[in-house]
N, C-alpha and C positions, 0 to 999 in steps of 0.2 A: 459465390460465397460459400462458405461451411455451413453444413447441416445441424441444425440446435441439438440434436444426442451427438454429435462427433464433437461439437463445442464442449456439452459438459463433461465427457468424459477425458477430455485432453485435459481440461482446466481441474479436472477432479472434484465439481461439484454439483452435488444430485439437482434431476432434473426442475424437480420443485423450486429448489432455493434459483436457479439460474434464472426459469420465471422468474421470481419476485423481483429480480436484481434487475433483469432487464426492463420489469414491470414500475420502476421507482418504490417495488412498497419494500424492499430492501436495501439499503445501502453499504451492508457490510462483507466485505470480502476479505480474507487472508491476504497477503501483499503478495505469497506464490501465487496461489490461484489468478490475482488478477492477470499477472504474468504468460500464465499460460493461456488465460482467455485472451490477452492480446494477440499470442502465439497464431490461437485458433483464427482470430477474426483477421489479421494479416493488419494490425495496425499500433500504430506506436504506444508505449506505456501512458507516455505524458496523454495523449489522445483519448486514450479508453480511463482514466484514470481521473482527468478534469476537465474531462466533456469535450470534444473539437467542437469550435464553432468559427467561420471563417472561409471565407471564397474560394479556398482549394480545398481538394481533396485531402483527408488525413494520412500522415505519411506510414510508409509501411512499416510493417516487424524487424525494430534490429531487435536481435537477441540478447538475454539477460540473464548474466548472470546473480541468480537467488541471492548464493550466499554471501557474495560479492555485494549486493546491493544493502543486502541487511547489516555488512560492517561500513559503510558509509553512512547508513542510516545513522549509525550509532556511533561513530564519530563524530556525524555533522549534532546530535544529540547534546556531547562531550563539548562540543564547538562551542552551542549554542546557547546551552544552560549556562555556561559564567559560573556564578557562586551558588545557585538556585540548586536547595540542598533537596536529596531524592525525596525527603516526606513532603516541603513544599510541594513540590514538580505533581507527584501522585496526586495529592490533595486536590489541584489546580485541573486536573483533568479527568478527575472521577477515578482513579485506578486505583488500585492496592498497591502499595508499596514493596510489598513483595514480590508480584509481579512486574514493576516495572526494575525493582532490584534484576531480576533473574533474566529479564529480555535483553539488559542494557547489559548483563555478563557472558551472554552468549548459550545460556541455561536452556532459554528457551528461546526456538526457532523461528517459530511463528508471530505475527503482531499482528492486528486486524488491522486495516486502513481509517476506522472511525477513530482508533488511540492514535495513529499515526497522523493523523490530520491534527486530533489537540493536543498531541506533543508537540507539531509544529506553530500552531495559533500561540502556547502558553508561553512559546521561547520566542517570540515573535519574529516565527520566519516561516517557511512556506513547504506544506508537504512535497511540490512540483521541485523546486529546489534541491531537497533531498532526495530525490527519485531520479536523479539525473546525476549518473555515477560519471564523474572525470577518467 
């Protein structure tokens, strides 16, 4: 296995925060970072992402592309919302409008996976769905 400072510093996140995340008293992570913490730990997104649990082992690291995954993200988004105008959608997940304007244009890079999970509850579909780029 990888050593917990060569983990956080692949994943690019300080050693405190990667405690609490592994600790359950954190659950939010960048949708890169979780990426490369699966990188680190040699195991699949979907796996590190919505918990393996099941009589084999979790399969290993394929590789992922970022920014690849973040305009799937935001198609499967465009997919899934229907008619569901951007103030609904924000309102229904706690966000600013603003910001989900500027994620959903490519403005801004990053999304945490806690907005990422109730985007996918509000549209009712599945963040593992989206995270599994064709």
């Amino acid at each position: 296995g990888i050593s917990f400072g060569r983990a956080h510093v692949l994943a690019g996140i300080d050693g405190s925060s990667l405690i609490n995340l592994e600790g359950g008293e954190s659950r939010n992570v960048y949708l890169d970072q979780v990426v490369r913490l699966a990188e680190a730990y040699d195991v699949a997104l979907l796996d590190l992402v919505l918990g393996w649990v099941g009589p084999t082992p979790p399969s290993g690291f394929v590789a992922v592309d970022v920014d690849r995954l973040h305009d799937h993200i935001r198609a499967s988004i465009r997919r899934d919302r229907g008619d569901t105008g951007t103030p609904a959608l924000a309102e229904r997940v706690g966000m600013e409008q603003s910001t989900l304007v500027r994620w959903e244009s490519g403005e801004y890079r990053r999304l945490d996976l806690i907005r990422l999970h109730r985007l996918a509850e509000a549209l009712g579909s599945s963040l593992g769905d989206w995270l599994v780029v064709p």
